[in-house]
N, C-alpha and C positions, 0 to 999 in steps of 0.2 A: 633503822637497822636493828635488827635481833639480834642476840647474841646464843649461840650454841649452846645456854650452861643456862640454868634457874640459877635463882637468889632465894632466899627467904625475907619477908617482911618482920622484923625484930616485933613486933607488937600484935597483928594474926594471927603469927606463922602461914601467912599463905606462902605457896611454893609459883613464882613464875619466871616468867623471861625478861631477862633486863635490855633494855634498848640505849641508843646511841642517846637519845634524850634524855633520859631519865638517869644516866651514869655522869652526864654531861650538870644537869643537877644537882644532884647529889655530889656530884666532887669539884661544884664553880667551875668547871673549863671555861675560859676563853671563849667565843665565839669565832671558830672555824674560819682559816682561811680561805677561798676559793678551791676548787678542784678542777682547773680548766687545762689538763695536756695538750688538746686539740690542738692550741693556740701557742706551744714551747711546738710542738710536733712542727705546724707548717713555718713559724719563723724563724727557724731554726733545725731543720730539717737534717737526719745523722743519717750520715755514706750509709748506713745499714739499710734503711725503707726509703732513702731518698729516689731511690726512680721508681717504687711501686707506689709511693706519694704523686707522683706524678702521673701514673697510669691511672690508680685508683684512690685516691683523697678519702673520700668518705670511709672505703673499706680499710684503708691502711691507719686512718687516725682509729678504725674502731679496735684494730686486732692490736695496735701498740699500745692504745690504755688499756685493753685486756689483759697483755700480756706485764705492764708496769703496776698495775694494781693484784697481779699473781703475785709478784716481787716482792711488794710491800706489807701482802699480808702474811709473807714467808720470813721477813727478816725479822728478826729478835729486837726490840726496843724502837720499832719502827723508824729505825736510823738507816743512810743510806750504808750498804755493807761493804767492805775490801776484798777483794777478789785476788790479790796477788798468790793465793796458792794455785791458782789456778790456771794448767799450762794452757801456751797460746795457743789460739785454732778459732773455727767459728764460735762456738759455744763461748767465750772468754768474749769477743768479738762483739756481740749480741749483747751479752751480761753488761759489760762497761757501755755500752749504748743506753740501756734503760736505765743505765745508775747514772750518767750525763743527763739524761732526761729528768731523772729525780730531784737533782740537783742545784738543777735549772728553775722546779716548780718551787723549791725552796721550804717554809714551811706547810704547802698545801698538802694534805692528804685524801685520798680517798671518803667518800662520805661513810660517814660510821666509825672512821679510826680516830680522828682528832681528838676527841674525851678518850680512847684508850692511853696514848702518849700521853696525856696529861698526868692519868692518874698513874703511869710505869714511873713519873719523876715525881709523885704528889705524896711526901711524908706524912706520916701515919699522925693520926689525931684531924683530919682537915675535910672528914666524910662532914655532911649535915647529919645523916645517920647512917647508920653499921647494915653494911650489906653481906652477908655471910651468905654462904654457897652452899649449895646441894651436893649431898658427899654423890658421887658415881656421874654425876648429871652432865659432865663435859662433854662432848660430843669426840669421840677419840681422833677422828678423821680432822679434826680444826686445826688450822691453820698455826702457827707458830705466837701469831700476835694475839688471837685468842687468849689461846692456853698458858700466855705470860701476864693476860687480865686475869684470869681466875685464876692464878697461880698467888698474884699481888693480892688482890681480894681474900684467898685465904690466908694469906699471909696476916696481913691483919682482923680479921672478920673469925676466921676460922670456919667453919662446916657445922649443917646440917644434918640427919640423915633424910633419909629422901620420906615422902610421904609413905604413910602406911596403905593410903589407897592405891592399889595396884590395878588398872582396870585390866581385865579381862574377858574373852566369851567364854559361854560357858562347853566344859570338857566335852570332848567328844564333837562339835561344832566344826563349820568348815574352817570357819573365821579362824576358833584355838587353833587348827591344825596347821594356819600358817603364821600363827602370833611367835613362831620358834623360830621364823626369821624366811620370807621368803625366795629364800638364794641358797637355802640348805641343803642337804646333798641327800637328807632326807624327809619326806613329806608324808604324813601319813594320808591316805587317798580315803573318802568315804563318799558315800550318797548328797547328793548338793542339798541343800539344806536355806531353810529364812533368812541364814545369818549373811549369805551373799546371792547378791542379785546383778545381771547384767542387761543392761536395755541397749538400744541403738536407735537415736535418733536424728532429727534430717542437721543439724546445727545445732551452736553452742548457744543461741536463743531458747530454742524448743530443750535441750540439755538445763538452761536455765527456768524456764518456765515449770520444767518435769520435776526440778531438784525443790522450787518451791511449793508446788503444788504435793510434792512427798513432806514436803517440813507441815506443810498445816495439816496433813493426814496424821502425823503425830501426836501433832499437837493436839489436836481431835479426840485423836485417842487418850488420852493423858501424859502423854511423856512430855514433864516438862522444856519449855524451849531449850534452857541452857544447856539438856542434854543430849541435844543435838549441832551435830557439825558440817557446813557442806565445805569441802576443800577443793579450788580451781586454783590454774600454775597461769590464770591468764588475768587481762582486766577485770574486775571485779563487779564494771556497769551493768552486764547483763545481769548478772546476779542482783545487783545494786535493784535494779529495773522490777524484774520477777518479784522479789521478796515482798518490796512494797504494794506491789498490787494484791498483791496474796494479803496485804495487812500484816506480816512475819518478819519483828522486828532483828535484822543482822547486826550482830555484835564481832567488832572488828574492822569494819567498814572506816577505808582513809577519812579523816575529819574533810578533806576537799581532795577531786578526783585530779587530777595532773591535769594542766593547764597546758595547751598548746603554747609553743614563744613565736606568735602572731609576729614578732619584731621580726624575729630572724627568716621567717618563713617569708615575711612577706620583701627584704632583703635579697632574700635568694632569686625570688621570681624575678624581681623587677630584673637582676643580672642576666638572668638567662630571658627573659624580654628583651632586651639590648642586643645581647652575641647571635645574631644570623646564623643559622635560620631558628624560630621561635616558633618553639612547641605551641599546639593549639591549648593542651592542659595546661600549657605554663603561664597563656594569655587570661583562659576562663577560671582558673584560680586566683589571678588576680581582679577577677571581674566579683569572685564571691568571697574576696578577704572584708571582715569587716573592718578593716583601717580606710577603703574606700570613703566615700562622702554619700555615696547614693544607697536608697534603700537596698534589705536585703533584698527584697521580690524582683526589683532591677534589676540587681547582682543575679539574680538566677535567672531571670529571662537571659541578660547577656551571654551568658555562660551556656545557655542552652544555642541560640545563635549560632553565637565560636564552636561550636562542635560541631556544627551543620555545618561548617564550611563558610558564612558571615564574618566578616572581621571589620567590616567597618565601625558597626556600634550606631547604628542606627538609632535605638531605643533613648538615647543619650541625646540626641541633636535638642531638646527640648527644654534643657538645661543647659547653654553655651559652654558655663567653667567643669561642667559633667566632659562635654565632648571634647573638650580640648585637654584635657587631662588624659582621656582616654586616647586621644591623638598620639599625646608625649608618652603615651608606656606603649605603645604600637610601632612609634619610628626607632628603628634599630640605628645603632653606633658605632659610625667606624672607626672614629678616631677618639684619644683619651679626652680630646678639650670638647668634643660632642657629649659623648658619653657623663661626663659631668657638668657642663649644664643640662641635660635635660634631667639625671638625677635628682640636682638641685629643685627642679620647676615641677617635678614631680612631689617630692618630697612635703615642699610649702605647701602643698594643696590634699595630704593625705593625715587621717589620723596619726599621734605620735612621729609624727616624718621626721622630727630631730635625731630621734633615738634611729628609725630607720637609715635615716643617712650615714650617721654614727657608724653602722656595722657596715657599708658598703668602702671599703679601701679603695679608692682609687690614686693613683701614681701620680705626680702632676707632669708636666709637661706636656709634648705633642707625640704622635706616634700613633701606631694600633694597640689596643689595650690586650696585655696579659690574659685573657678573659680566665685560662685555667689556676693562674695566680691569684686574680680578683675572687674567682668563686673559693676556694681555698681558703681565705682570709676571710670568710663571713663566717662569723664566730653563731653557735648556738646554745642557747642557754638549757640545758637538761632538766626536763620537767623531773621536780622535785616533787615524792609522794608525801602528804600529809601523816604524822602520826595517826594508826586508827582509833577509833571513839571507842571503848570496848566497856559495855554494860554486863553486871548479872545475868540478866534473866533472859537474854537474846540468843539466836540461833550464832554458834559460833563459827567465825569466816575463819578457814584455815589457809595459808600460802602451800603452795605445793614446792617453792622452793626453800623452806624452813620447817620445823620439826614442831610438831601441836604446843599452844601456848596453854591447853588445858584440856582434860580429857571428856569425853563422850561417850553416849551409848549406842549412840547411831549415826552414823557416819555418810552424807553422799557427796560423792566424789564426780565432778561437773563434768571434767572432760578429759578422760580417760584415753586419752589419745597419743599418737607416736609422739616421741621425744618425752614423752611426761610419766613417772611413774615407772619407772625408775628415772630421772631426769636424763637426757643425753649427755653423755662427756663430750666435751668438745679438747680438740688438740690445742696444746699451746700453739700459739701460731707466730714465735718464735724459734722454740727449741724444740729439737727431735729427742724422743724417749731417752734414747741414751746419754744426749747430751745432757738434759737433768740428771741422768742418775750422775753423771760425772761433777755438774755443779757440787750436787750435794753430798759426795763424797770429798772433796775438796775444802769443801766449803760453810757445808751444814746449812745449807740454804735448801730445803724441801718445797722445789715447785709444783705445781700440781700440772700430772700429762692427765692422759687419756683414762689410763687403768685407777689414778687414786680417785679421777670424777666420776667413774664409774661405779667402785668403793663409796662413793660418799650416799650416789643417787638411791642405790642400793638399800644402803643404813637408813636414808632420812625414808624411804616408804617402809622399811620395817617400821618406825619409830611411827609414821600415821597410822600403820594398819594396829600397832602395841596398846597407843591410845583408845579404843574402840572397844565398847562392852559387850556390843551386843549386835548391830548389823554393820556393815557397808553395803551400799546401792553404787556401783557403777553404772556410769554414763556414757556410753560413745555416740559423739558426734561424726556422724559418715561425709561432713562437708564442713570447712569455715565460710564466714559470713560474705566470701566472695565467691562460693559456690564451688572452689575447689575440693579435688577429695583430700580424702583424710583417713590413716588407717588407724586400727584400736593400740594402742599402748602395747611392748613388747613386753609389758610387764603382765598380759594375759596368757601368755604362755606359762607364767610362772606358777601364778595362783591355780591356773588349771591341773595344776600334778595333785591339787586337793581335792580335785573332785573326778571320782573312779568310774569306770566307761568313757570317758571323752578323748577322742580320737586328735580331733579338730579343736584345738581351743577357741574357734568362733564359732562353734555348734554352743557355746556358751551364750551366746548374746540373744536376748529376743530383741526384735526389728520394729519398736513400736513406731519408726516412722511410716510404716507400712498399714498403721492402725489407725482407726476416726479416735479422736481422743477422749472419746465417751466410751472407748473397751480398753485404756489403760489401768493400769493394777490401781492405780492413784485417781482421786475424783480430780478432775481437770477445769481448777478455777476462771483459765484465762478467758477471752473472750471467744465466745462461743463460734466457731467457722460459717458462712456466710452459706445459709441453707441454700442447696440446689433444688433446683425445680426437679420434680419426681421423674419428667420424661422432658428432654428437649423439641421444640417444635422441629416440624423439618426446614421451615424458613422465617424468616424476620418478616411482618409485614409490613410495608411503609405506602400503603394504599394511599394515591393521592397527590404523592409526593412524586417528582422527574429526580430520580438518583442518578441522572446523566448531567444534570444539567449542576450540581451540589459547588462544584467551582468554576466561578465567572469570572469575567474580565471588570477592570473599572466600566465598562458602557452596560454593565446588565446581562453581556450574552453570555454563553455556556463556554465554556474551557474545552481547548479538543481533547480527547484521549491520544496516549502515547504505544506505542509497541509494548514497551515493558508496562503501563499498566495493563491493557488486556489482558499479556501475559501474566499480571497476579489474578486479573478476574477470572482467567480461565481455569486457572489451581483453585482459586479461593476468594469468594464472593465478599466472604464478609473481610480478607483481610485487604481488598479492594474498597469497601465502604472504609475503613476506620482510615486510610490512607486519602481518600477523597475528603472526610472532613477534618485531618490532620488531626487524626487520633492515631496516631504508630506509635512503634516503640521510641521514644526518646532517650534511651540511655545512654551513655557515652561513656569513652574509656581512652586512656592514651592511646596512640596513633600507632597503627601495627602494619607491615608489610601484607596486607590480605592483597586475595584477587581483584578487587574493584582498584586497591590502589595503581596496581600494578597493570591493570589494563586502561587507567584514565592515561600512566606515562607512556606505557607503547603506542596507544592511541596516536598520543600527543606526538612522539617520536614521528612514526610513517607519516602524520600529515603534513611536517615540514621538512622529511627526506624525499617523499614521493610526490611530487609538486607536480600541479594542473598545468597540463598544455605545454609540458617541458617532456624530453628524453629521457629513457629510463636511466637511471646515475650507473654509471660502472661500477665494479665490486670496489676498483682504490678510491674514486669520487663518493660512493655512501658507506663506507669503513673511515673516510676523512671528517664526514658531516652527519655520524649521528651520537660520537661523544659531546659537540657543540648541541645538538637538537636536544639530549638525554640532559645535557645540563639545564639546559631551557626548560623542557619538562617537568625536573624536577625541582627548580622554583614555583612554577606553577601549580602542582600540584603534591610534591612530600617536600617541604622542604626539610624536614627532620632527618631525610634519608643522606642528606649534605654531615650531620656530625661523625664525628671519628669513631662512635660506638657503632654506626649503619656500613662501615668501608664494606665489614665482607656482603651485607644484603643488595649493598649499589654496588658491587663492583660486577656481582653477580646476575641481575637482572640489566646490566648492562649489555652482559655479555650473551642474554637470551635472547634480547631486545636486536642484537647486533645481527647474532643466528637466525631467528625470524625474519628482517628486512633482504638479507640476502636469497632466503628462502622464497622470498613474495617477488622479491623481481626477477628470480627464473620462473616464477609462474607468470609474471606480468610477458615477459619474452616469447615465451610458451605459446602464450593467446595471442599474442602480438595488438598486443592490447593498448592504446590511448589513455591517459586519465583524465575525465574531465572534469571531473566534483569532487572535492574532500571534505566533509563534515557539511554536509549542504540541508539544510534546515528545510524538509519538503512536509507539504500539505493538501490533505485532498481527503475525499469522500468514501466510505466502505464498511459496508454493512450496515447501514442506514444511520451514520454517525459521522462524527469529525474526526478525523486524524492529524498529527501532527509528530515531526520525528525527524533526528539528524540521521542521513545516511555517513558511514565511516567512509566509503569511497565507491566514485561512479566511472567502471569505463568504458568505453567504447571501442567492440570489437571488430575488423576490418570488415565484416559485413555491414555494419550499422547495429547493428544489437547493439543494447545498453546492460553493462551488467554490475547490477547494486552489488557489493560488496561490504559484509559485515566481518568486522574483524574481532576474533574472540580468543582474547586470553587463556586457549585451555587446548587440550587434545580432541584429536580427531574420534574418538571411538565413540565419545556419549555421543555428542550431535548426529555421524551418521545414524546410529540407532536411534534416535528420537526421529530422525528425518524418514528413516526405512518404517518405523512406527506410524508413520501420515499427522505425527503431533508436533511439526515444529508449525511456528506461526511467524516470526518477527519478521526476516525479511520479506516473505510476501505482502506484509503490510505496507513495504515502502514500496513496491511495484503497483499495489492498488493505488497510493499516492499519486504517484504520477498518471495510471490510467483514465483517475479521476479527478485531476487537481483542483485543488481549490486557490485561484490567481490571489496575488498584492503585486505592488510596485515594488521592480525591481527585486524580483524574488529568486532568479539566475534559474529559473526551472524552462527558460524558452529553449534550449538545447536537448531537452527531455520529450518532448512533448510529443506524441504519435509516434513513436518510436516502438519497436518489440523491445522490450524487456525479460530479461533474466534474473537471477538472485544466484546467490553463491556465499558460503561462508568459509573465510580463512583462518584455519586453527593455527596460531603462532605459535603454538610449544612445540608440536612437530610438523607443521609444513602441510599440514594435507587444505587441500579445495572443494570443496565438496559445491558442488554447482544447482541448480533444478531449471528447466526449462532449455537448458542450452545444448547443442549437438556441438558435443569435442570432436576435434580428430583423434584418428588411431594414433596411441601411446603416449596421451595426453596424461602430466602428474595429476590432472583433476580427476575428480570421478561425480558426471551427474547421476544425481538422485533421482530422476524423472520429475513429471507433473504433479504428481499424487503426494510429496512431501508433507503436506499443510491437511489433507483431509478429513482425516479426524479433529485439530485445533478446530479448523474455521466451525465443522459443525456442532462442535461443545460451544465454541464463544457465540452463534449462533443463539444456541440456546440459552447459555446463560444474558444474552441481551436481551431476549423477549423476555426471560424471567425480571431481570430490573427493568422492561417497560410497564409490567403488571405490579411493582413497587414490591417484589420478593426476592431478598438476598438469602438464597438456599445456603446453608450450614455444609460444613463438611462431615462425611461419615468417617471412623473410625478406618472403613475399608478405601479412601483414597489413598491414603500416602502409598500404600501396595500398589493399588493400580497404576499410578503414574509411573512410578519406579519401573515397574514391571511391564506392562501392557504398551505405556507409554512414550517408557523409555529416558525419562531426563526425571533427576531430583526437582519434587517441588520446596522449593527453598520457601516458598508463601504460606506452606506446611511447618517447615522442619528449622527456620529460621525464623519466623514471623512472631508477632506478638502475644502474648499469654494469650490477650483476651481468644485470640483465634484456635487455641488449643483449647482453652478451658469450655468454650462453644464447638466441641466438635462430637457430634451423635454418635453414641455406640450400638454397632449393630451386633446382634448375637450371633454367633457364630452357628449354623446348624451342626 
């Protein structure tokens, strides 16, 4: 930790910043008790957060060290303070809660304060050496406990005056024009100028890569390294990352980067692997903790698996005490004497498992376990930041949450982005504005709300921009490294009053993500981008090669194609091939309520309320049986959607689920309709290939007609219009099935066979039927689409099959996603969802 105030060195005179270590040296402290509230918070939980402890653990242990570490750096001698002038009410209420809490930590302090209390009781003569203060240099906005360290320090040491190097830009400059403080009421406005520059690029990588590739163009030019600074409010590794490849040694850089607490981490999982139902991320995190036994490359196949929907652990069987390990973190625990032994049987067989076991509390007795107590009581250890290494002659790393430890003459600022610059205030998340003010009239306890962090955010970028001789380079990044957006810092409104015509303070920013990095203002060391071919072919050719036949059975033969592959090959050829030799996207991400989820459980739902060769259920018989079917479903298929953060998303698609079923059996009444097949796995011949495909449901209408039914999770309006477009395809593909079947034993398709067939698809979000092939009667809720639904799909997939039997997988042009959209009529998702490579391969045509 830094301290707000310079020291001077008795024997240089250099002027810097004194840290928690070096005070801690310099005046023998002790070595620091622990700082673990988390742990006084949950075992001992105060009526004040005790049921928002309960709702929310993690968020409520974060806002009550926040708000007890405000406390401690407000109180004068770092002692706990007396409150009795203070009348009763919440505010009082709140106060005596965090001072219980303090009380309870005993001598632990916040990290940084321990060496301040030492030397507030450490009598005069007892320094190693004299640490004398910087007359002005306090930081006025600091906290109480500060400014009774530099108050002691001068006390004995006495003062400084401050250096005679004042950096500066030079007069007239945009830079000077806001070195008078940017929050002043006045700014004087001129022509924008070298001294500030603003780029925008795609992340805090490419913001990294920009910042070092500006530090060696200086360097280049002569300004020596030390006299440059790049300053980020974030981890340091990309920058860490960048500089070194640039060869651009950073000075300031943590001696070692924060370490994950693997213990606690891997503690947590194994908990929530036990409590039913268990995250699939919670599974494949612990398939890639390295406390495992098995290699990392295994750890990441497994983990690739578990995301696809695999949980057995296959890859494991090859290794006995691999698979049976992986058995014991799979089988969930109902009772507390289950629950620990298999922790125990787990434990023995993992890296550090002592120490692992250690942090998992369990209760003894019999019973169901606590799970939200257990989780509660897994203690985490806070990665601790390393002192930085800080050299002469290196480009200097500034924190954006601390004020420059030495000045510069050029300045690039990484990531210029909302929250940072002026830093965000954040509310106490105890006390309301007024209730501070009332502490602190009472009391003389100055908390810190909204308005003094906003005051301070304010100060400390005057205080970066003061530092600065000669330029600043801002940087916005328009995304973090999860691809989320991201706006520029509100502190570009501010600097913008410096420079006159600008309307739009982000008419300020050039968009070099928008640029080849061979025309940025800076020569762009990194690795040169992966040259394109001058003109894309119009198809791939694999002359030679049967790309029908790419996936086979164990006997050699060819794999049939399905409805939905055609359907990507009809969109999109190539994202058909990379799919056939199991090159897709493999990414994964925790488990979200999308559409496919939710139509695997409605699925699931109607095929065990709408049963074969049974009556259609009355509205109170399938309002009785399809909370039991919906619960069924969704062990099968979410069970995530079972925890108490999913009530309102499953109570909800319960309830859609519920509106759809009733909706389908006034249409099944309607038709007067039979069911005879549900989910029936049919195969057969069409369009000179194999087919193969579950239908969602088969019935039979009182003429004999058969009518396939596809059930789709979505509204009526795209499908008719893809269907009145002549481009739907699916279900006719399972009519060709049976036209043409291809027989096995026991295949349940002898009730199908010679029969007319229909198709029809039912949209479950509002109820509509849309039919083809079939003659309703008048006032029917259906509406057939006629014959001609399919005529455009069949003669694209047509085409596109002769094209892979001449071994040519044609690229997409620039002008599909329009047609389909439009002409079409249905989103191609094999476009606009598919994998990079299928965009990055997609031809552009010139527009006349």
């Amino acid at each position: 930790m830094h301290y707000p105030f310079l020291v001077a060195d008795p024997r240089s005179g250099l002027q810097f910043r004194l840290t928690d270590t070096g005070l801690a040296e310099l005046s023998l402290a002790p070595i620091a008790a622990e700082w673990a509230p988390g742990r006084a918070i949950v075992e001992l939980p105060d009526p004040v957060w005790a049921e928002s402890l309960a709702n929310a653990p993690v968020e409520t242990i974060s806002a009550v060290t926040a708000a007890l570490t405000d406390l401690v750096l407000a109180t004068p001698g770092l002692k706990a303070p007396t409150v009795d002038h203070l009348p009763p009410g919440r505010a009082k209420r709140h106060l005596l809660a965090l001072i219980g809490l303090w009380q309870r930590l005993g001598d632990a302090l916040p990290e940084g304060l321990a060496p301040i209390r030492h030397v507030l009781t450490l009598p005069h003569g007892r320094f190693l050496d004299p640490v004398p203060v910087v007359d002005s240099s306090l930081d006025p906005l600091a906290p109480a406990a500060i400014k009774e360290l530099y108050a002691r320090l001068q006390d004995e040491f006495g003062t400084v005056p401050t250096s005679p190097y004042r950096p500066a830009a030079p007069i007239d400059s945009r830079l000077h024009a806001l070195q008078g403080g940017v929050s002043a009421q006045e700014v004087k406005a001129g022509v924008l100028d070298d001294s500030l520059a603003f780029f925008g690029l795609r992340d805090p990588a490419a913001c990294a890569d920009f910042a070092a590739a500006r530090a060696r163009a200086l360097i280049e030019a002569g300004i020596p390294a030390r006299e440059i600074a790049v300053l980020t409010g974030d981890d340091p590794r990309q920058l860490a990352r960048a500089f070194a490849a640039q060869g651009v040694p950073l000075s300031g850089l943590p001696g070692h980067l924060p370490e994950r607490d693997l213990i606690g981490e891997t503690a947590l999982h194994l908990a929530l692997a036990k409590r039913p139902p268990t995250p699939a991320m919670v599974l494949a995190s612990l398939a890639l903790s390295p406390l495992m036994p098995w290699a990392a490359q295994t750890g990441r196949d497994l983990a690739e698996s578990l995301m696809g929907g695999d949980f057995r652990g296959a890859i494991l069987t090859a290794t006995p005490a691999h698979k049976e390990l992986w058995d014991d973190i799979r089988a969930s625990a109902g009772g507390l004497h289950q629950l620990r032994f298999l922790l125990d049987r787990i434990c023995e067989r993992i890296g550090q498992g002592d120490q692992v076991r250690a942090r998992l509390s369990v209760p003894p007795g019999e019973g169901t376990p606590d799970w939200e107590a257990i989780l509660r009581g897994i203690q985490f250890a806070p990665p601790k930041a390393a002192d930085p290494d800080r050299n002469l002659e290196g480009v200097s790393l500034w924190s954006a949450h601390e004020s420059p430890w030495r000045p510069c003459r050029h300045l690039i600022l990484s990531d210029f982005s909302d929250g940072l610059y002026p830093t965000r205030p954040r509310a106490n998340p105890l006390f309301l504005d007024s209730e501070m003010a009332a502490i602190r009239a009472a009391t003389g306890l100055a908390l810190r709300g909204r308005a003094e962090g906003l005051a301070h955010g304010l100060q400390l970028f005057d205080q970066q921009l003061q530092a600065v001789s000669g330029s600043v380079t801002f940087l916005i990044p328009w995304r973090d490294l999860a691809g989320g957006r991201l706006q520029p810092s509100a502190g570009l409104s501010l600097l913008a009053r410096a420079v006159a015509g600008v309307e739009n303070a982000a008419d300020l920013i050039i968009d070099l993500s928008r640029l080849n990095p061979a025309d940025w203002p800076v020569a762009y060391h990194s690795l040169a981008p992966v040259p394109e071919p001058a003109e894309l072919p119009e198809a791939l050719d694999f002359a030679g090669h049967d790309l029908l036949s790419l996936r086979r059975r164990d006997d050699g033969t060819a794999k049939p194609q399905s409805p939905s592959r055609l359907e990507t090959l009809l969109v999109s050829p190539l994202a058909w091939l990379l799919a056939e030799v199991g090159a897709g996207d493999m990414s994964w991400s925790a488990e979200e309520l999308d559409v496919m989820a939710k139509g695997n459980i409605a699925h699931d739902v109607f095929e065990h309320v709408f049963l074969k060769d049974q009556p259609i259920p009355d509205p109170g018989a399938l309002t009785a049986a399809i909370p039991e079917a919906y619960d069924r479903a969704l062990t099968r298929h979410a069970g995530y959607l079972r925890s108490p953060s999913w009530e309102m998303e499953r109570r909800g698609l319960e309830r859609e689920i519920m509106a759809a079923a009733l909706r389908w059996r006034d249409h099944l009444l309607a038709l007067k309709a039979k069911i005879i097949g549900n989910e029936i796995w049919l195969a057969g011949e069409a369009h000179g290939i194999n087919l193969h495909g579950k239908a969602d449901a088969i019935l039979e209408l009182p003429n004999g007609t058969l009518l396939i039914v596809d059930h789709k999770k979505s509204g009526t309006k795209g499908r008719r219009q893809r269907m009145e477009a002549g481009w739907d395809l699916q279900a006719g593909l399972y009519a060709d099935m049976i036209a043409r079947p291809i027989r096995r034993e026991n295949d349940g398709m002898d009730p199908l066979i010679g029969r007319k067939v229909a198709v029809a698809y039912h949209m479950m979000n509002d109820g509509g039927l849309l039919t083809s092939g079939l003659a309703l009667p008048e006032g029917s809720p259906a509406r057939d689409m006629g014959d001609a639904v399919n005529a455009g799909a069949v003669a694209k997939l047509a085409e596109r099959l002769a094209e892979l039997g001449a071994g040519r997988v044609v690229l997409n042009t620039s002008a599909d996603e329009g047609f389909f959209k439009k002409e079409a009529g249905f989103t191609p998702y094999a476009l606009t969802d598919g994998s990079a490579l299928v965009t990055a391969f997609i031809r552009t045509l010139e527009e006349e």
